[in-house]
MOPAC internal coordinates of N, CA, C and O (Angstrom, degrees):
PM7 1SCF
backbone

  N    0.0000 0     0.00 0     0.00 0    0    0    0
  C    1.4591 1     0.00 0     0.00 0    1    0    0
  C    1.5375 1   109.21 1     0.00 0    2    1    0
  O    1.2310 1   114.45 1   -55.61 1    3    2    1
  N    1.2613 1   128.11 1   124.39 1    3    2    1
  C    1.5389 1   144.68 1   171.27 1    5    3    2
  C    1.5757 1    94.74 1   -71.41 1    6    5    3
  O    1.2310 1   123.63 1   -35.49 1    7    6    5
  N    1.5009 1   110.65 1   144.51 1    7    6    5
  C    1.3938 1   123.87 1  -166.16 1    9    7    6
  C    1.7354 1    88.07 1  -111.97 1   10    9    7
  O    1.2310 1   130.59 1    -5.54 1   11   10    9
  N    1.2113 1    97.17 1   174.46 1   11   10    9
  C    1.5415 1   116.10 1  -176.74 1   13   11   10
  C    1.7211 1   101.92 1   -87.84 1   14   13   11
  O    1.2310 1   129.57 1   142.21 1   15   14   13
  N    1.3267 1    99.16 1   -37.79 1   15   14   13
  C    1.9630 1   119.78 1   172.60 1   17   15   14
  C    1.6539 1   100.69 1   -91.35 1   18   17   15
  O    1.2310 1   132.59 1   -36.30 1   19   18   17
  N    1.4674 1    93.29 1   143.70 1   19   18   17
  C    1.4031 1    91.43 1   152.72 1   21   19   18
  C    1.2983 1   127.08 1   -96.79 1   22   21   19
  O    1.2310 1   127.76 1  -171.70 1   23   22   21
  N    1.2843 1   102.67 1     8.30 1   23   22   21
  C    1.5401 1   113.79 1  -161.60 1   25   23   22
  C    1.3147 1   114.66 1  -118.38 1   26   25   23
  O    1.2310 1   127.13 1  -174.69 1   27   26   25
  N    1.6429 1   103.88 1     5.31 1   27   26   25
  C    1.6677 1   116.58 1   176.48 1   29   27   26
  C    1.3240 1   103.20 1  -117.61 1   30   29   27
  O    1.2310 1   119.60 1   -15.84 1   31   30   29
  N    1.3309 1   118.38 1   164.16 1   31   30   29
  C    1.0589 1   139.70 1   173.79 1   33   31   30
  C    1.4310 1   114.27 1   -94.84 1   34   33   31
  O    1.2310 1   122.02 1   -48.05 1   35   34   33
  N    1.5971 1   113.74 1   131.95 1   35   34   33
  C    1.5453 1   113.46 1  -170.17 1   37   35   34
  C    1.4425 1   106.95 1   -53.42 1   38   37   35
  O    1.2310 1   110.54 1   154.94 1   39   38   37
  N    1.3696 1   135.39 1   -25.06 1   39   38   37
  C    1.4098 1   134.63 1  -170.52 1   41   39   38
  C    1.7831 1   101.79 1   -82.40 1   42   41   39
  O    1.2310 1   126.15 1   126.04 1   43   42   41
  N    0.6619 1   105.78 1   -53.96 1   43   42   41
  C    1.8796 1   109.70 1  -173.13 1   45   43   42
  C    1.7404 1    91.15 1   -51.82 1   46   45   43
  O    1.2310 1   125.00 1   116.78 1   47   46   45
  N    1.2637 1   108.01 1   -63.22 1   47   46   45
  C    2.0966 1   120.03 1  -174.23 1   49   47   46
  C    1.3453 1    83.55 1   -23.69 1   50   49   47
  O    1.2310 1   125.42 1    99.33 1   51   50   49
  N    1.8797 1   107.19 1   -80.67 1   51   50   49
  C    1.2947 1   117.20 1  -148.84 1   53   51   50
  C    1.9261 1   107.60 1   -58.34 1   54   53   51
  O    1.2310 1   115.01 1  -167.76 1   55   54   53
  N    0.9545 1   127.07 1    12.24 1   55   54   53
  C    1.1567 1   135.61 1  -178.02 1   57   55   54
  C    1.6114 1    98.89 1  -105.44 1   58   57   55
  O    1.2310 1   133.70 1   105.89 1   59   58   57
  N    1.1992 1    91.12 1   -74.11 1   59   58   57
  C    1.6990 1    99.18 1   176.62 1   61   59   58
  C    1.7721 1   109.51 1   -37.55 1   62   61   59
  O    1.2310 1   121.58 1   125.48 1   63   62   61
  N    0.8749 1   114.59 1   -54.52 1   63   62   61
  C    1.8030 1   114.71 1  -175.75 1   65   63   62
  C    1.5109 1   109.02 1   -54.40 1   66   65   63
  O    1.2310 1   128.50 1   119.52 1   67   66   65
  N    1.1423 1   101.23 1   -60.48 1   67   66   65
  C    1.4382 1   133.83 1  -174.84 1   69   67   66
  C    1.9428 1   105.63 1   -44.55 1   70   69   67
  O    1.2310 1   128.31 1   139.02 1   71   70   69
  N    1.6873 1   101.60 1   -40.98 1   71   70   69
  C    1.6344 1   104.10 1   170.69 1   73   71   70
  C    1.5079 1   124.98 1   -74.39 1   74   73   71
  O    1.2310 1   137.56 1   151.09 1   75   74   73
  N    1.9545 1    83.58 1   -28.91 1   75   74   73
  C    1.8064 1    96.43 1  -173.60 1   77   75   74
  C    1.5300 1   110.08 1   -74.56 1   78   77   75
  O    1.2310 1   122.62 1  -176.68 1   79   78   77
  N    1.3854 1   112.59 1     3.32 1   79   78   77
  C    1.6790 1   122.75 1  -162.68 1   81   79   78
  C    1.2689 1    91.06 1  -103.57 1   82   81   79
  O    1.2310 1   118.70 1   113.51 1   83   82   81
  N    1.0860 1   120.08 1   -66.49 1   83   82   81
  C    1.4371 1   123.33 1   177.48 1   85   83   82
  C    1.7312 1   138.41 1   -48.73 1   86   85   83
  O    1.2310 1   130.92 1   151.85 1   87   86   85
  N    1.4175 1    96.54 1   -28.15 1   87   86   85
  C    1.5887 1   118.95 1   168.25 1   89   87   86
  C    1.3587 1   119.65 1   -56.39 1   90   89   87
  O    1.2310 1   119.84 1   -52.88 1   91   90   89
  N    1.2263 1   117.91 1   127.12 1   91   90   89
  C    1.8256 1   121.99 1  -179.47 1   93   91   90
  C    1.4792 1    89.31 1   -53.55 1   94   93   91
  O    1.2310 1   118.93 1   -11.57 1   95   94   93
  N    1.3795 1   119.65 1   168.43 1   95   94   93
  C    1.5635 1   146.17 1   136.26 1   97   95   94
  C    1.2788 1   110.21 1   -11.19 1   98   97   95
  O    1.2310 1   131.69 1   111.01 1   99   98   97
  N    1.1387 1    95.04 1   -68.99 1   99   98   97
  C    2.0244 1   122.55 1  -167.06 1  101   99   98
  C    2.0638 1    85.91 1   -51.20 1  102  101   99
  O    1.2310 1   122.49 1   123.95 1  103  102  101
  N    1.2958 1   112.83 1   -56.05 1  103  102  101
  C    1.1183 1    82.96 1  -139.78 1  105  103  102
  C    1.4339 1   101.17 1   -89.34 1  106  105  103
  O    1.2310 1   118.69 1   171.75 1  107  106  105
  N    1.4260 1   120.10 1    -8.25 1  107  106  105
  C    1.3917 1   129.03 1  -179.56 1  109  107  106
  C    1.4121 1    92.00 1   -73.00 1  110  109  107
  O    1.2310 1   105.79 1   165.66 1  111  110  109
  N    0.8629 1   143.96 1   -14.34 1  111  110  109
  C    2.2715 1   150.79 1  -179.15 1  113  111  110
  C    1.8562 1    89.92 1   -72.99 1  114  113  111
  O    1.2310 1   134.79 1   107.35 1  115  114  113
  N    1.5483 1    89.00 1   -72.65 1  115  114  113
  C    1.5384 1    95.80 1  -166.03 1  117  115  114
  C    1.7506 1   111.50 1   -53.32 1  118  117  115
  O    1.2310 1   116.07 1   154.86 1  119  118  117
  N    1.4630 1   125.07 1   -25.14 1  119  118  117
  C    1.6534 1   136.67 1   171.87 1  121  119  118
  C    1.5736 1    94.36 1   -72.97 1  122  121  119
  O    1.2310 1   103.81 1   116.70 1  123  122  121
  N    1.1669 1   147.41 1   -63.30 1  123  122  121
  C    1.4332 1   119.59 1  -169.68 1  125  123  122
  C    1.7476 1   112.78 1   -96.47 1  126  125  123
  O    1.2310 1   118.36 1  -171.45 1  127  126  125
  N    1.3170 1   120.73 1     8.55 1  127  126  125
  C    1.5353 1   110.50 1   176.95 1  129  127  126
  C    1.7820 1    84.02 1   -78.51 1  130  129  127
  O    1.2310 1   123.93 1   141.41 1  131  130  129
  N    1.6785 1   110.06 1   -38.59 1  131  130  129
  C    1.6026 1    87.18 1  -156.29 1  133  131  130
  C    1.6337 1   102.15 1   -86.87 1  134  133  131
  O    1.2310 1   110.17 1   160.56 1  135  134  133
  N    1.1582 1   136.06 1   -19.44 1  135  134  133
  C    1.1185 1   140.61 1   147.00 1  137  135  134
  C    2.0053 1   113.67 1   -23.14 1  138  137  135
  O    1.2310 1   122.07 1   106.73 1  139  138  137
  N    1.0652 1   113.64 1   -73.27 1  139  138  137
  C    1.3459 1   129.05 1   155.53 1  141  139  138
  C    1.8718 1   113.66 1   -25.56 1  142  141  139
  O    1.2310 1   137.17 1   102.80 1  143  142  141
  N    1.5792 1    84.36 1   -77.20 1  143  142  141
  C    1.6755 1    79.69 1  -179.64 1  145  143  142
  C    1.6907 1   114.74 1   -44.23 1  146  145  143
  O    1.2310 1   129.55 1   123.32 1  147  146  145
  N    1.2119 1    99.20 1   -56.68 1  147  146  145
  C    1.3800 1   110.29 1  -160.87 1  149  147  146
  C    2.0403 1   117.04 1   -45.74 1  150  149  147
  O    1.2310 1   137.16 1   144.65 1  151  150  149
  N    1.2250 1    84.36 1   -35.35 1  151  150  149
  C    1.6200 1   109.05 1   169.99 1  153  151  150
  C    1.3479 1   124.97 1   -65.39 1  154  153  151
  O    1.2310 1   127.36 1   139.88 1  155  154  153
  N    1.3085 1   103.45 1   -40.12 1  155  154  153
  C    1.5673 1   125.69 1   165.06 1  157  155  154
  C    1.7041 1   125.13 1   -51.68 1  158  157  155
  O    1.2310 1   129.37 1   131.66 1  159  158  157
  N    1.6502 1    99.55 1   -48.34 1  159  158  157
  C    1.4003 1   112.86 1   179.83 1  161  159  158
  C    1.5819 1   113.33 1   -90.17 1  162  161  159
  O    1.2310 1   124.08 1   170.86 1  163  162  161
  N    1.5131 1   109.78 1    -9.14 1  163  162  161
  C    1.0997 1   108.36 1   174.63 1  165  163  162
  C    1.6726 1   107.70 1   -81.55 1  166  165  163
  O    1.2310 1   122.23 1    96.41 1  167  166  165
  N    1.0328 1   113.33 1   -83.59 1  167  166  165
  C    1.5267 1   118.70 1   144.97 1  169  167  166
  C    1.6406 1   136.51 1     9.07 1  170  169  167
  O    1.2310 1   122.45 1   138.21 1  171  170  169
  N    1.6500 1   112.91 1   -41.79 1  171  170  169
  C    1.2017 1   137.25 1   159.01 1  173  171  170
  C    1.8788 1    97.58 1   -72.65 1  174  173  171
  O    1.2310 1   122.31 1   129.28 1  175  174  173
  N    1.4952 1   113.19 1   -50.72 1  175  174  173
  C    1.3315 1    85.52 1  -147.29 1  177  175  174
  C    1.7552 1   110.69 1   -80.91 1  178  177  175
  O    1.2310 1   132.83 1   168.81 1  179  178  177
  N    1.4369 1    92.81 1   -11.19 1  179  178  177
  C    1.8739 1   100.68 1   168.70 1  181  179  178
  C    1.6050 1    97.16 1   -65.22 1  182  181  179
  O    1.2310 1   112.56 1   151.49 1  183  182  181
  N    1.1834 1   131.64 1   -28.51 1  183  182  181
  C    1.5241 1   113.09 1  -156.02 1  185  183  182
  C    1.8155 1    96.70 1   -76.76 1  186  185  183
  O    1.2310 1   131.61 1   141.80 1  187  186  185
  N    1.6003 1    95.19 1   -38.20 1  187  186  185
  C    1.2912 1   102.85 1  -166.84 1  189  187  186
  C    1.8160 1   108.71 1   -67.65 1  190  189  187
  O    1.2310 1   118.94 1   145.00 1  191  190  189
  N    1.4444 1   119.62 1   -35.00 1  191  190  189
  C    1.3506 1   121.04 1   162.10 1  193  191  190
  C    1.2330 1   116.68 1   -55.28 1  194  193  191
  O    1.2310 1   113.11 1   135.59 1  195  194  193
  N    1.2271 1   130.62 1   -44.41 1  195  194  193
  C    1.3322 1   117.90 1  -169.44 1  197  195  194
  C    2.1442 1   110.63 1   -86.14 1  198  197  195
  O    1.2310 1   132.04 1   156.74 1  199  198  197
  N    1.1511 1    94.36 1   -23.26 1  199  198  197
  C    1.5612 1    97.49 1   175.01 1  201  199  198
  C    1.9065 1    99.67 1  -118.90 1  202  201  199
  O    1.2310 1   114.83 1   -88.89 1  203  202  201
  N    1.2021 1   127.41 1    91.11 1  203  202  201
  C    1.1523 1   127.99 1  -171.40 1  205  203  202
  C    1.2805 1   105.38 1  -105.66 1  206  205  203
  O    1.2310 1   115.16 1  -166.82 1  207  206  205
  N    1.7150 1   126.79 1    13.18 1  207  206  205
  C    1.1994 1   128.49 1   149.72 1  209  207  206
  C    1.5130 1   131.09 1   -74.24 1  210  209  207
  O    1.2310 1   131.66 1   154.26 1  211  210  209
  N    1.4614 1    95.10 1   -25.74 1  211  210  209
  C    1.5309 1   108.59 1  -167.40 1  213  211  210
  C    1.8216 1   113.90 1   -96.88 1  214  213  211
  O    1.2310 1   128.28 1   -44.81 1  215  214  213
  N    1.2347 1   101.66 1   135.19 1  215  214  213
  C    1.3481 1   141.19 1  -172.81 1  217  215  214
  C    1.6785 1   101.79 1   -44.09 1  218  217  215
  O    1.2310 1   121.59 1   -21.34 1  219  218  217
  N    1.0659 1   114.57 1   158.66 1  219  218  217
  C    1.1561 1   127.03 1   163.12 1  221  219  218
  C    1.9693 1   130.59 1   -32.57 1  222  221  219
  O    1.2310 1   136.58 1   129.30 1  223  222  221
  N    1.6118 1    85.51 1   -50.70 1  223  222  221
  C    1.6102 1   102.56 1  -178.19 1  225  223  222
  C    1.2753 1    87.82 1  -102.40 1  226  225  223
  O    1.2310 1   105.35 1   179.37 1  227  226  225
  N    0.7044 1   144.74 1    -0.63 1  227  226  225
  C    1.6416 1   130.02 1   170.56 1  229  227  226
  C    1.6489 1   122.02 1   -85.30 1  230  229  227
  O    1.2310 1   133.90 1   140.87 1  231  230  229
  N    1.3633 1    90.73 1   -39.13 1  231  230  229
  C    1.9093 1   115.51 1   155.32 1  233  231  230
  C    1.8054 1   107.77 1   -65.54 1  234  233  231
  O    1.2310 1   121.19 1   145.61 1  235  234  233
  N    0.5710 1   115.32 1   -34.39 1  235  234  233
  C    1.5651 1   110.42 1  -177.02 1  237  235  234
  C    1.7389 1   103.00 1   -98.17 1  238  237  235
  O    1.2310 1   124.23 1   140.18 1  239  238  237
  N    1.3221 1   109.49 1   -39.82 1  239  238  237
  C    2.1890 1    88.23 1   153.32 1  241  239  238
  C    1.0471 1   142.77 1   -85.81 1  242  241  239
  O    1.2310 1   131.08 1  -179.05 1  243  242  241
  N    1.5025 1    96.23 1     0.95 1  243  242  241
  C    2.0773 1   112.64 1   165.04 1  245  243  242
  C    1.5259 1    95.15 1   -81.33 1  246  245  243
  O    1.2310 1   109.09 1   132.28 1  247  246  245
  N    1.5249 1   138.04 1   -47.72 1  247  246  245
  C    1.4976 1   134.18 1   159.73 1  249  247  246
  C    1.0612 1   116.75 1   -32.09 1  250  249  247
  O    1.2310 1   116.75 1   155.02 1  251  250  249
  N    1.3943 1   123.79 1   -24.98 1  251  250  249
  C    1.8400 1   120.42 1  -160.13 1  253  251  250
  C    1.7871 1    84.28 1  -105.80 1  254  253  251
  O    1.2310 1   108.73 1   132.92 1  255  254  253
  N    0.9526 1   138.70 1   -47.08 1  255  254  253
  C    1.5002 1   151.41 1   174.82 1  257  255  254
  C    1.1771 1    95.44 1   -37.71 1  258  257  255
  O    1.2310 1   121.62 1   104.87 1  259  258  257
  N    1.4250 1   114.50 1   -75.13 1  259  258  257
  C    1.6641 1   109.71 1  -149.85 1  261  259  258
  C    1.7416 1    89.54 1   -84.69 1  262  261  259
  O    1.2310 1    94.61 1  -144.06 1  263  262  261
  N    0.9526 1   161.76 1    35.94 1  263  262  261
  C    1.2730 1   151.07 1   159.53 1  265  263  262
  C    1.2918 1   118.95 1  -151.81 1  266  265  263
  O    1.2310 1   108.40 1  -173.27 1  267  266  265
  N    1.0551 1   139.29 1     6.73 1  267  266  265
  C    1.4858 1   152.28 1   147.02 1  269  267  266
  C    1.5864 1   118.19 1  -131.00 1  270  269  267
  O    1.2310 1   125.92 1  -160.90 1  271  270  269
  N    1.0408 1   106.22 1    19.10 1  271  270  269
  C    1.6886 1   104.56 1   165.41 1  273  271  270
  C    1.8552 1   105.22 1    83.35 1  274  273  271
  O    1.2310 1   121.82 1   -17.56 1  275  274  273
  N    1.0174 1   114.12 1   162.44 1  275  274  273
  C    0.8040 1   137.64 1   167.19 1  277  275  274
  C    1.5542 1   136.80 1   -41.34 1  278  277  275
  O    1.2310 1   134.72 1   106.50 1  279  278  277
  N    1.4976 1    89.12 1   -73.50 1  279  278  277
  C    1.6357 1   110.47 1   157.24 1  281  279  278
  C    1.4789 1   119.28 1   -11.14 1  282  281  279
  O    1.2310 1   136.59 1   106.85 1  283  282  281
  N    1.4280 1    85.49 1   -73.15 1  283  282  281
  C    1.6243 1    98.97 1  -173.52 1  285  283  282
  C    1.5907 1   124.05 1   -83.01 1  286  285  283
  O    1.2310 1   127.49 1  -177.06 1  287  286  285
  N    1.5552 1   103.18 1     2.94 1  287  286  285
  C    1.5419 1   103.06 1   166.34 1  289  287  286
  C    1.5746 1   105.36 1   -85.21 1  290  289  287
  O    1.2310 1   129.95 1   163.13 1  291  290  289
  N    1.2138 1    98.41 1   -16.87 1  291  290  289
  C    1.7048 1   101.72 1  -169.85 1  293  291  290
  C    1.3355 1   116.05 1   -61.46 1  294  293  291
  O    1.2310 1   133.54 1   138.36 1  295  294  293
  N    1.9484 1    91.43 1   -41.64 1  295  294  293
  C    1.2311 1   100.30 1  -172.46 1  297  295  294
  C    2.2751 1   110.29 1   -88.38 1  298  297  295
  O    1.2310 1   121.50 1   179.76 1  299  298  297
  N    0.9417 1   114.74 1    -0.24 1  299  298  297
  C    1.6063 1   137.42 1   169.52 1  301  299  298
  C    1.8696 1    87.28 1   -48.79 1  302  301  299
  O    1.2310 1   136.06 1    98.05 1  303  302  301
  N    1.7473 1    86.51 1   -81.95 1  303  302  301
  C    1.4950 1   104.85 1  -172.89 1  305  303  302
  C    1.2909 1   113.17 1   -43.85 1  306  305  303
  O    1.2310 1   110.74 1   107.64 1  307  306  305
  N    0.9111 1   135.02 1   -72.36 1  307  306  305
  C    1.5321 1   147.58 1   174.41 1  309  307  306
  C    1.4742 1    98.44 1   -30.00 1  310  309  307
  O    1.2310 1   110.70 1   110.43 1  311  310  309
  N    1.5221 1   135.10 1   -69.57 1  311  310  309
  C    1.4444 1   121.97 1   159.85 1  313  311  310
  C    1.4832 1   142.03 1   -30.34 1  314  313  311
  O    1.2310 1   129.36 1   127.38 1  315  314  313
  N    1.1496 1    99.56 1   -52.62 1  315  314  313
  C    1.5273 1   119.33 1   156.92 1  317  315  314
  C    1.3484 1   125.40 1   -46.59 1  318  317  315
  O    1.2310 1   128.95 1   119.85 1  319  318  317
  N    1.1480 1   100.36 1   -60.15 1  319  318  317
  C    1.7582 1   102.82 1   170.84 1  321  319  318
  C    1.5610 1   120.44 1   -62.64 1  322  321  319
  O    1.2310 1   109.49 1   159.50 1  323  322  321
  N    1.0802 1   137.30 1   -20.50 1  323  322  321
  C    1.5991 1   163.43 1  -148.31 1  325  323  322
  C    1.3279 1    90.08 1  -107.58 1  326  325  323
  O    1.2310 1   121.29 1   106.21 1  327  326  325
  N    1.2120 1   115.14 1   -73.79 1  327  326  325
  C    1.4882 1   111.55 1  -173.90 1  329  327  326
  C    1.3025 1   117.49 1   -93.03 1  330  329  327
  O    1.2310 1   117.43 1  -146.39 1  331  330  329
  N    1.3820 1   122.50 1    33.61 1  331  330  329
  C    1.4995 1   135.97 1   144.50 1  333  331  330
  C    1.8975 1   121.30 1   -82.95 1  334  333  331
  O    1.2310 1   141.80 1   148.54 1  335  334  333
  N    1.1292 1    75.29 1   -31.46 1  335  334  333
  C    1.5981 1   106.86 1  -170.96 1  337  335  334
  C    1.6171 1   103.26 1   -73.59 1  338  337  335
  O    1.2310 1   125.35 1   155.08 1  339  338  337
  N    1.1365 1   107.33 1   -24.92 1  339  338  337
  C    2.0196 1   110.56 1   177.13 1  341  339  338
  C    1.3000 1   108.44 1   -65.23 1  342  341  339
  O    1.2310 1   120.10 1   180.00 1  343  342  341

């Protein structure tokens, strides 16, 4: 049997599935919100290594850049600035 990993073993997988089958809703929610997060902060902290000039919110609209395009960081910024301005 070919694994979904190459780096797992078909017995552990079939374990692993086998738990994710069994898991309420709730807790399969709580396995990919923190899955998610976790990706998020990882993700932030490369942005923040590779641009270690940039600010806090500036790291979190290089996040909006590299994963929703551009466009809409433009338009982030453009908000930001607007409602600095109040």
């Amino acid at each position: 049997m070919k694994t979904q990993s190459p780096d797992t073993s078909p017995e552990v997988e079939r374990v692993q599935i086998e738990l994710l089958r069994k898991a309420t809703p709730a807790r399969r929610f709580h396995l990919a919100r923190s899955l998610s997060q976790t990706m998020i902060q990882v993700s932030r902290a490369n942005i923040r290594r590779l641009h270690p000039e940039a600010d806090q919110e500036e790291i979190k609209i290089l996040f909006v850049e590299l994963y929703y395009g551009k466009e809409l960081a433009d338009r982030v910024r453009a908000y930001l600035e607007r409602r600095q301005c109040r």
